[in-house]
N, C-alpha and C positions, 0 to 999 in steps of 0.2 A: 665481630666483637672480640677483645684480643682477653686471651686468660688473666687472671688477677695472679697473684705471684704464688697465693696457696695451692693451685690449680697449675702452674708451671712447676712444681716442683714436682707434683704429684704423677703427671707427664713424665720428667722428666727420670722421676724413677722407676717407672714402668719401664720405657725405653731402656734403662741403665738393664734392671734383670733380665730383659727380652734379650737383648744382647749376648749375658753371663749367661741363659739357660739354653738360648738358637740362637747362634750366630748365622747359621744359615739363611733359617727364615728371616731374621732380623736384615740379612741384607739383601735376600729377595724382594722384602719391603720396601725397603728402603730402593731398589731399582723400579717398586712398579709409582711409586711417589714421585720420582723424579722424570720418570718418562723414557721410552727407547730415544734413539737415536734420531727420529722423527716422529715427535707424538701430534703434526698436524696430520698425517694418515690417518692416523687415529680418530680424531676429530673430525673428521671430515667424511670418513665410511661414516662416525655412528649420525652425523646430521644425515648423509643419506638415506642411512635405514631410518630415522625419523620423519624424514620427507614420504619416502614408500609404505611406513605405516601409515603416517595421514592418508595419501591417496587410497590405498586398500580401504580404512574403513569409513571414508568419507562416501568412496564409491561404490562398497561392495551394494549396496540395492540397488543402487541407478544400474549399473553396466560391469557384469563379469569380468567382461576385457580390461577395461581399465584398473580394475581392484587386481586381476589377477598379475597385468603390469607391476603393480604395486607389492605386490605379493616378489615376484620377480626380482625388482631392487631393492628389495630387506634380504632376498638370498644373499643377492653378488653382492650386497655391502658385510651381509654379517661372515661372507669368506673373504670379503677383501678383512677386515678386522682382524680374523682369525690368521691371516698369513702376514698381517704386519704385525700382530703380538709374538708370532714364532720368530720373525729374523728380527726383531728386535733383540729376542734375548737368547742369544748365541752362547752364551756360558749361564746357562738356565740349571738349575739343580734337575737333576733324574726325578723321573715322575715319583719312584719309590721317597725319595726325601717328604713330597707332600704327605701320601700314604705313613709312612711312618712317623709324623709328626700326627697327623688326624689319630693315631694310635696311643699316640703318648697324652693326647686331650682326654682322650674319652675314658684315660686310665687314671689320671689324674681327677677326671670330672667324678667319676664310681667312689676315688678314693674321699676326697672332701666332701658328698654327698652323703 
């Protein structure tokens, strides 16, 4: 359902101060929307670890083994996940940028509360 024009603009100035106040975050965003470099990796670990939670908890009563399989490939997918979102983003801001940005919310949140 596409926005009505009151609702695009409103959008659009959000974005516009998001920009003016975090350019940072603004283009962190802005890379995890558009995707790495291969975002079917991506895709395709989380249907795995979706496939291996169904088996886990289809089978955890019937048969240990089999759920524990399951259990298994939701590991190796949510590390296959986790080391395609690292070389994806190779000029990733430093961990401190998140942390200092969660700091500037929660001072703003105290302040207008």
């Amino acid at each position: 359902m596409p926005l009505n024009e009151h609702e695009q603009k409103i959008l659009d100035e959000i974005e516009r101060q998001l920009y003016e106040e975090d350019p940072k975050l603004a283009e962190m965003v802005a890379k995890a929307i558009r995707g790495g470099r291969e975002p079917w990796k991506l895709r395709l670990a989380s249907a795995v670890f979706g496939v291996g939670a169904v088996v886990m908890l289809v089978s955890f009563t019937r048969s240990w083994a089999v759920a524990g399989a399951g259990f298994l490939v939701m590991v190796v997918s949510a590390a296959w996940i986790a080391i395609a979102v690292r070389s994806s983003g190779a000029d990733r801001p430093a961990v401190g940028a998140v942390d200092e940005w969660l700091l500037r919310f929660q001072h703003r949140w105290r302040r207008d509360g």
